[in-house]
C-alpha beads as a LAMMPS data file, in Angstrom:
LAMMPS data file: protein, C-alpha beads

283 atoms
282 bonds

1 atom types
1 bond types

-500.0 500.0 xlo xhi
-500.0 500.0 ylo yhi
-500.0 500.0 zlo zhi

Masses

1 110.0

Atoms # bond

1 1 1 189.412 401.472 -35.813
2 1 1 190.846 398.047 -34.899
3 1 1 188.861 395.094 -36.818
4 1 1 188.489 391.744 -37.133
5 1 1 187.428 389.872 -40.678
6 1 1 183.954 388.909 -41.010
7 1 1 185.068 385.524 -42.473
8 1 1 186.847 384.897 -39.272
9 1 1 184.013 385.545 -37.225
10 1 1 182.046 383.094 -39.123
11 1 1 184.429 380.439 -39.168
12 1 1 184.925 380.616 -35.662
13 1 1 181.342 380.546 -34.921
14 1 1 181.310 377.327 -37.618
15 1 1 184.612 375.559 -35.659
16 1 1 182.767 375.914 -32.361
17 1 1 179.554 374.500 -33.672
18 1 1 182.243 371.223 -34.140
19 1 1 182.142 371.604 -38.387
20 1 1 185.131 372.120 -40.048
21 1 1 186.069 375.698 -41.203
22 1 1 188.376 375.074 -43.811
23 1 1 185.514 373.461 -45.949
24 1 1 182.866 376.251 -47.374
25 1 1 180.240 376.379 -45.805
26 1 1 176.653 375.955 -47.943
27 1 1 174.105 378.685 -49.221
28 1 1 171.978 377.524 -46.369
29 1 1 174.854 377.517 -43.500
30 1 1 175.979 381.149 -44.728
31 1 1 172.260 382.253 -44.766
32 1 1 171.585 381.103 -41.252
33 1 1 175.145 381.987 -39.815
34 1 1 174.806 385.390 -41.075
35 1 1 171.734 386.453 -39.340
36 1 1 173.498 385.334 -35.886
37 1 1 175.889 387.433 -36.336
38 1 1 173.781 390.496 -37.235
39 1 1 171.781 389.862 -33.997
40 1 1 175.508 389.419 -32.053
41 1 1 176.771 392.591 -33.402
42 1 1 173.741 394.713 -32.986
43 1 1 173.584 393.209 -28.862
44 1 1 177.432 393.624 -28.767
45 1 1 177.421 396.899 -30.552
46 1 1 174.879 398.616 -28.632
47 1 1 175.807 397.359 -24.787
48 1 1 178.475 400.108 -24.027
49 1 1 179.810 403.437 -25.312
50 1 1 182.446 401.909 -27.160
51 1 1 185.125 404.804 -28.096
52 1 1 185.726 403.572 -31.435
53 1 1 181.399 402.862 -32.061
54 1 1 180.866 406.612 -31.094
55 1 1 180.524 410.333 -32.557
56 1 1 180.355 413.421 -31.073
57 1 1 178.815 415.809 -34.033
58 1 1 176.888 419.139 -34.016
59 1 1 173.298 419.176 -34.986
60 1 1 170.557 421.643 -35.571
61 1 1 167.327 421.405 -35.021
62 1 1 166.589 423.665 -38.313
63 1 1 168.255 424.662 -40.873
64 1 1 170.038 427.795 -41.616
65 1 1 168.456 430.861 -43.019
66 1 1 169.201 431.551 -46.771
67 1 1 168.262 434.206 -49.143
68 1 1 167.523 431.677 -51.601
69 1 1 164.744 429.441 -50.098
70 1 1 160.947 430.554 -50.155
71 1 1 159.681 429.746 -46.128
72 1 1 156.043 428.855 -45.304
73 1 1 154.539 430.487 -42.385
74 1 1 155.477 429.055 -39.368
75 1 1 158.884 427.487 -40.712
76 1 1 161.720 427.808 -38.465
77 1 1 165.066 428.568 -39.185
78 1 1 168.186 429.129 -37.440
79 1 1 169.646 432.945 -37.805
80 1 1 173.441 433.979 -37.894
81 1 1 173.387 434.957 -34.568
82 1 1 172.085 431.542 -33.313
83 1 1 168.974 432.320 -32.653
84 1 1 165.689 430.402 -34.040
85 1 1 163.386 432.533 -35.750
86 1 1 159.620 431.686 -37.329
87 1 1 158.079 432.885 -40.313
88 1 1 155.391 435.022 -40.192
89 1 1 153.875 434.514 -43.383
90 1 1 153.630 432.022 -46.622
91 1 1 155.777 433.596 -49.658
92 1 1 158.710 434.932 -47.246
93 1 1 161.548 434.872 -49.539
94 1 1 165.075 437.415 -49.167
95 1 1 164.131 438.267 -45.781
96 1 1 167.033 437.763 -43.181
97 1 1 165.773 437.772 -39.871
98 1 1 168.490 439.011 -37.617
99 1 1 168.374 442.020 -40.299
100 1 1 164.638 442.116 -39.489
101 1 1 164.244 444.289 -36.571
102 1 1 160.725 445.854 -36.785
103 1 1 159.863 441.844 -36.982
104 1 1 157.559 442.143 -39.821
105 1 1 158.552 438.697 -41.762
106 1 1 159.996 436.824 -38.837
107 1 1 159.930 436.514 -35.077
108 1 1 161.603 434.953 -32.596
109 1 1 161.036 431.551 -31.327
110 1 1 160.127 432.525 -27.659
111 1 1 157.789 435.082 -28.603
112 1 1 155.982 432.378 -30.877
113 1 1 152.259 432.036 -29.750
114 1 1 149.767 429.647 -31.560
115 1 1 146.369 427.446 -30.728
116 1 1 146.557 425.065 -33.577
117 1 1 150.575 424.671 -34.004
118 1 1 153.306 423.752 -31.909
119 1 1 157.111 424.559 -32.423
120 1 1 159.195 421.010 -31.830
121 1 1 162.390 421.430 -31.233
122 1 1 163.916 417.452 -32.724
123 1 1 167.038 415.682 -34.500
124 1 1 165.371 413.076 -36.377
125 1 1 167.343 409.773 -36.505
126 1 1 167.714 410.691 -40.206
127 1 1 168.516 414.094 -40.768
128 1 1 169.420 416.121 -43.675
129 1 1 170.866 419.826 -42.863
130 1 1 171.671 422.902 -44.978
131 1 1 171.697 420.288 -47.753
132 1 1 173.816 417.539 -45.507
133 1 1 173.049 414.048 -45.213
134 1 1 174.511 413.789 -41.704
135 1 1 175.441 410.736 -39.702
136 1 1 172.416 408.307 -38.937
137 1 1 171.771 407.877 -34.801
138 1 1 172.223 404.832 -33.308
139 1 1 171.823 405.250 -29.562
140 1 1 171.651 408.371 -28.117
141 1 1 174.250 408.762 -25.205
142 1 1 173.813 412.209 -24.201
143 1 1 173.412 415.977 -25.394
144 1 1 175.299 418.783 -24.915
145 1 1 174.803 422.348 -24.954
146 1 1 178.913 422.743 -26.012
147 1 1 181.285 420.269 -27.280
148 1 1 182.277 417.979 -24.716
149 1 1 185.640 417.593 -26.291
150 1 1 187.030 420.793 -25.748
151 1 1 184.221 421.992 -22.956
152 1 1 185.024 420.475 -20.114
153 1 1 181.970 421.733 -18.111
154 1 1 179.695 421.568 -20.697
155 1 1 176.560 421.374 -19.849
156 1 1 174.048 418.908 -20.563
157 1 1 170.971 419.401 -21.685
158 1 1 167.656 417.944 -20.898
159 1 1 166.199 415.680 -23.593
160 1 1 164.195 412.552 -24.063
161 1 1 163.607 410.320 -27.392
162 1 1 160.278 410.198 -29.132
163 1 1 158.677 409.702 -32.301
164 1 1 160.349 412.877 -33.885
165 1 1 163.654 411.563 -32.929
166 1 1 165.831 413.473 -29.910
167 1 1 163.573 416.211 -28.326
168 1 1 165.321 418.711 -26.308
169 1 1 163.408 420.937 -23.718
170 1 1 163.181 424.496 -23.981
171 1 1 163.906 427.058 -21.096
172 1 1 161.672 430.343 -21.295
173 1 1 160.806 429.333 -25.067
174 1 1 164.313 428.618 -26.465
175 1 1 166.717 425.747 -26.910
176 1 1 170.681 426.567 -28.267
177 1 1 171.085 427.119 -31.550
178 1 1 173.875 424.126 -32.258
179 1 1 174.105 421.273 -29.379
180 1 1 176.509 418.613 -29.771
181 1 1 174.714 414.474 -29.479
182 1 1 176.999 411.564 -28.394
183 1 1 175.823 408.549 -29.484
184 1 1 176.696 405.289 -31.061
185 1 1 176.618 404.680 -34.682
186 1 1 174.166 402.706 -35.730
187 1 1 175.533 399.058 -35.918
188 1 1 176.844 397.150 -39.676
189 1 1 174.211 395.180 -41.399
190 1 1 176.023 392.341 -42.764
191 1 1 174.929 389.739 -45.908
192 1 1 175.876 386.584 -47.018
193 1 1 178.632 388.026 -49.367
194 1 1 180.471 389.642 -46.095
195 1 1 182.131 386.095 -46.138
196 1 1 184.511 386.954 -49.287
197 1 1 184.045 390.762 -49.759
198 1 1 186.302 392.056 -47.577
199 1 1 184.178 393.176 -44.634
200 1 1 184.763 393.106 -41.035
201 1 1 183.690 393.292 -37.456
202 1 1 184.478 395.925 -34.745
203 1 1 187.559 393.896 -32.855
204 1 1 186.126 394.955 -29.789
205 1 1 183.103 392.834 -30.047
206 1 1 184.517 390.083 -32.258
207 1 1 184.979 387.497 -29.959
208 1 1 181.706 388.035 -27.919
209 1 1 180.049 387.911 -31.605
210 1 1 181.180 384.430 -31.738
211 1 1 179.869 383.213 -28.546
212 1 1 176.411 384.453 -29.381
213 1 1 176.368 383.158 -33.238
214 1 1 177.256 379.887 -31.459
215 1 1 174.056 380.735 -28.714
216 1 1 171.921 381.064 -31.393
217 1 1 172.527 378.327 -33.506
218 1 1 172.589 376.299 -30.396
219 1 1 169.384 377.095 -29.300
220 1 1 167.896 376.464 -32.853
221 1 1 169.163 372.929 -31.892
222 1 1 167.756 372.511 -28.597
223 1 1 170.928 372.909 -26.730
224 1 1 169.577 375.223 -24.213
225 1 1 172.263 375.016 -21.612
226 1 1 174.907 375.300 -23.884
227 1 1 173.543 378.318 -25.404
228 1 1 173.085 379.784 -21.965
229 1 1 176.814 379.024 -21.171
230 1 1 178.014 380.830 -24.329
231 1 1 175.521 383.849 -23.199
232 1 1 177.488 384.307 -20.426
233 1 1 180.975 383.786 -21.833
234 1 1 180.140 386.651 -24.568
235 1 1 178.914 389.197 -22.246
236 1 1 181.949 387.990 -19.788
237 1 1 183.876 389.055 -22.789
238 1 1 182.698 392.399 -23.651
239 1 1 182.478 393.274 -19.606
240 1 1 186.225 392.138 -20.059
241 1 1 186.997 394.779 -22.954
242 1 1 185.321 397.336 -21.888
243 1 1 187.443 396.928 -18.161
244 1 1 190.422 397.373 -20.516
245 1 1 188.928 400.837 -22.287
246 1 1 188.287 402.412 -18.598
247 1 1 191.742 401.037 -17.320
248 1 1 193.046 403.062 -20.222
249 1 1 191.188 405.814 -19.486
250 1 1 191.149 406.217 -16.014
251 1 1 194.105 405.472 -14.615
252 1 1 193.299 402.080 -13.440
253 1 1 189.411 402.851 -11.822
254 1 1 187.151 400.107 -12.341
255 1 1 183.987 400.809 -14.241
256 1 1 180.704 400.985 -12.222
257 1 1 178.287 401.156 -14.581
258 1 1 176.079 398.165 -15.776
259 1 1 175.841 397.443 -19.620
260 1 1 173.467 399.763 -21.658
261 1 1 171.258 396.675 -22.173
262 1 1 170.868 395.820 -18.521
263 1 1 170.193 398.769 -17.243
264 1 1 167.481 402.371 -18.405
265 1 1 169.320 405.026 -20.775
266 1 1 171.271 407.516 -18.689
267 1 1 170.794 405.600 -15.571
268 1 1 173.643 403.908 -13.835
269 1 1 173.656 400.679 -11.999
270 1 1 175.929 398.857 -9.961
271 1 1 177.765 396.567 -12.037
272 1 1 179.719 393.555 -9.899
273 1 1 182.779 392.280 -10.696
274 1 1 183.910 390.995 -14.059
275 1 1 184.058 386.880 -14.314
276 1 1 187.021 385.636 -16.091
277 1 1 186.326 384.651 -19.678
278 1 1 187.417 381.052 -19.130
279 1 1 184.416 380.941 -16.920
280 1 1 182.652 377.384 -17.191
281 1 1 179.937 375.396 -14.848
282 1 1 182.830 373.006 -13.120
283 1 1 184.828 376.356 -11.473

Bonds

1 1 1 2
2 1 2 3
3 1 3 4
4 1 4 5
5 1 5 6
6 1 6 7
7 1 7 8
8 1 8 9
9 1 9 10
10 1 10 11
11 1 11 12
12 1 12 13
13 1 13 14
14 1 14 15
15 1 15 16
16 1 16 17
17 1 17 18
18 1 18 19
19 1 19 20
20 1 20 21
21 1 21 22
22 1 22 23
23 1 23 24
24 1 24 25
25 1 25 26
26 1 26 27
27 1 27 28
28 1 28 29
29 1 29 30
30 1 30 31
31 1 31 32
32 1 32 33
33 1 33 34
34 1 34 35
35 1 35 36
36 1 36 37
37 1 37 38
38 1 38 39
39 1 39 40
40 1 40 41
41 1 41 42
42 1 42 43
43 1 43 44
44 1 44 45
45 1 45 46
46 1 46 47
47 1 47 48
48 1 48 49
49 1 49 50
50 1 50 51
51 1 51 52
52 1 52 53
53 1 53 54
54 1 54 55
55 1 55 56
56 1 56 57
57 1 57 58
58 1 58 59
59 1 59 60
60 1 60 61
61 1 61 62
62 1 62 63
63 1 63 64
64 1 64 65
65 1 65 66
66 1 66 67
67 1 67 68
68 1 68 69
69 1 69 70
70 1 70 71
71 1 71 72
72 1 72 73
73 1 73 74
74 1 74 75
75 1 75 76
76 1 76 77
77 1 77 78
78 1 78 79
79 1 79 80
80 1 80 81
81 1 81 82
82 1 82 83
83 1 83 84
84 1 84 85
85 1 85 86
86 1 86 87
87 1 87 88
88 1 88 89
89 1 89 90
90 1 90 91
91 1 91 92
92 1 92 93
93 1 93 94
94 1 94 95
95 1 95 96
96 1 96 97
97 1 97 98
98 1 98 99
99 1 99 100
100 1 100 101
101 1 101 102
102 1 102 103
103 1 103 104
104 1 104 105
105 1 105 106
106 1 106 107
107 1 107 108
108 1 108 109
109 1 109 110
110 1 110 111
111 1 111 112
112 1 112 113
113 1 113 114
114 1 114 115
115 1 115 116
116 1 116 117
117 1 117 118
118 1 118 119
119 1 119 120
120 1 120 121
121 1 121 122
122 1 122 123
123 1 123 124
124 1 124 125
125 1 125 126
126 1 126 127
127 1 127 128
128 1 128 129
129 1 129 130
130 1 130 131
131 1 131 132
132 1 132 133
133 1 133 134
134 1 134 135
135 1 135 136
136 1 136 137
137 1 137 138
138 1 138 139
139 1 139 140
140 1 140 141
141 1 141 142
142 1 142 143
143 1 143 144
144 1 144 145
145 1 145 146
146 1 146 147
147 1 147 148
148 1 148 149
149 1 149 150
150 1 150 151
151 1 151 152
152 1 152 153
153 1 153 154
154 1 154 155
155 1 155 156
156 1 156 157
157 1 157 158
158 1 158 159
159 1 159 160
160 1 160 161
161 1 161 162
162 1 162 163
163 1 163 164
164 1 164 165
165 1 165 166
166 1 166 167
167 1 167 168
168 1 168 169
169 1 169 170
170 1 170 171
171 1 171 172
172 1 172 173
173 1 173 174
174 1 174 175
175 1 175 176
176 1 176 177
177 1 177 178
178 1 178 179
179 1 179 180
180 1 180 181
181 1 181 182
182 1 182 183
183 1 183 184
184 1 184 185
185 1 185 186
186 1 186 187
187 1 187 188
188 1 188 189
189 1 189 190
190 1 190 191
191 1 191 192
192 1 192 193
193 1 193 194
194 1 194 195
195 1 195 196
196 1 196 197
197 1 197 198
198 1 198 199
199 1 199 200
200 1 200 201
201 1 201 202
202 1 202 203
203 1 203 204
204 1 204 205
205 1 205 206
206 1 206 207
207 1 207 208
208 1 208 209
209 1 209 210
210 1 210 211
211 1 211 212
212 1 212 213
213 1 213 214
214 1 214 215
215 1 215 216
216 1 216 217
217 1 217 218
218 1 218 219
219 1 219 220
220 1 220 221
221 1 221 222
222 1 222 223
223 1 223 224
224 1 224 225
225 1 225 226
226 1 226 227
227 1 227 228
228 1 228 229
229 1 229 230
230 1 230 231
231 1 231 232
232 1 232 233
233 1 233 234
234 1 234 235
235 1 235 236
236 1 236 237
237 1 237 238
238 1 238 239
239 1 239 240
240 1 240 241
241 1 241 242
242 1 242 243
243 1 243 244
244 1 244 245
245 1 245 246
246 1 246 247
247 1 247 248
248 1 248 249
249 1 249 250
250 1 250 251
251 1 251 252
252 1 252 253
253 1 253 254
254 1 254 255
255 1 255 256
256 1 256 257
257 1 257 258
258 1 258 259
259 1 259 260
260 1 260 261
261 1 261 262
262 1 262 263
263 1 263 264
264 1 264 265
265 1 265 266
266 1 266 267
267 1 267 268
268 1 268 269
269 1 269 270
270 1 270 271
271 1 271 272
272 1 272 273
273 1 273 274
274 1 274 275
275 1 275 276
276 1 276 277
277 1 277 278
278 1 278 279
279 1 279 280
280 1 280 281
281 1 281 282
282 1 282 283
């Protein structure tokens, strides 16, 4: 991934506020100038699908059966032949359940039947499976019933976000056994030490970063309307690099779409055309 160094966000953020960045800046300016650019990157980070800010990975909603693990009644798990099976009793221990075929330890999913308990079929945010810290969500794009990348009809698959994280619907009782999430890592938390450690900054968002660190501090100065001008440049910015990504990918079509932030997840608005970045009151 293409990057930009955080120092060089900050000290452009610092030579726009009209200081000098050569000098180092105090405790107090690093403190304050790092938590604008945590709030830029998070708005900058989460405003499109950026192709270098997103996964494609395979979740579960359960884990996989093993021999090894004692299962509660109730618990689900996910059989060899991708199917999701329940226990049927506490203490169920050595029992595979595609092996199971008079259904005496487990049963499957779709015939599950309870008052008191229901079967929800989520990928936490934060998910550990088979024993696998996996990749922390950021925003969900979409969920697929087949990889995307080498499915080109796959299908997607209906799902909404909730307390318990992603929850996919089930048809007749069942859900696939693996489906495949796009979605956006979860943006970089930066500190004060950023400024000498070596860290950086997504290059696509770098210089929209610096228009909103220089935003925010203005607005913590009462410059309103110069804050509001350097709004607009940053988003004219990322509108601009974003252009450039479906250019690339398309074949020259314009995108459509307005950014994540303006408009509902997985709805699509019309977007108008993108200003110039050297966009300014007098033009």
């Amino acid at each position: 991934m293409r990057t930009t160094p955080y120092q060089t966000v900050m000290n452009g953020i610092i030579a726009r506020m009209g200081l000098d960045p050569t000098i180092s800046p105090t405790a107090a300016t690093l403190a304050a100038y790092n938590e604008y650019i945590n709030s830029g990157v998070r708005t900058c980070w989460e405003t499109y699908p950026w192709p270098d800010l997103t996964n494609i990975e395979a979740r579960q909603f359960y884990s996989t059966w093993t021999s090894s693990t004692t299962y509660a009644a109730n618990a689900v798990v996910l059989g060899s032949d991708q199917n999701y099976y329940y226990s049927k009793s506490a203490g169920n221990i050595n029992h595979d359940p595609v092996a199971d075929l008079t259904d005496t330890y487990w049963g499957l999913v779709s015939s599950f039947s309870s008052t008191t308990t229901s079967l929800v079929f989520s990928i936490p945010v934060n998910q550990t499976l088979n024993g696998t810290v996996q990749t922390p969500l950021g925003r969900v794009i979409d969920v697929y019933a087949a990889d995307p990348r080498v499915n080109r009809y796959a299908s997607r698959l209906n799902w909404w976000l909730g307390n318990d994280g992603i929850v996919v619907g089930q048809s007749s009782g069942t859900v696939p056994g693996t489906v495949w999430v796009q979605f956006l890592q979860q943006p970089t938390i930066y500190t004060t030490a950023s400024y000498t450690n070596g860290d950086t900054v997504p290059y696509v968002i770098a210089e929209a970063v610096k228009y909103l660190g220089c935003a925010s501090a203005q607005r913590e100065d009462g410059q309103f309307d110069k804050a509001n001008i350097h709004d607009k440049l940053a988003l004219d910015y990322l509108n601009l690099e974003y252009q450039r990504i479906q250019y690339q990918q398309t074949g020259g079509t314009d995108f459509t779409k307005a950014p994540y932030s303006l408009a509902p997840q997985g709805k699509s608005v019309a977007q108008p055309s993108v200003s110039h970045p050297g966009w300014s009151p007098s033009n």
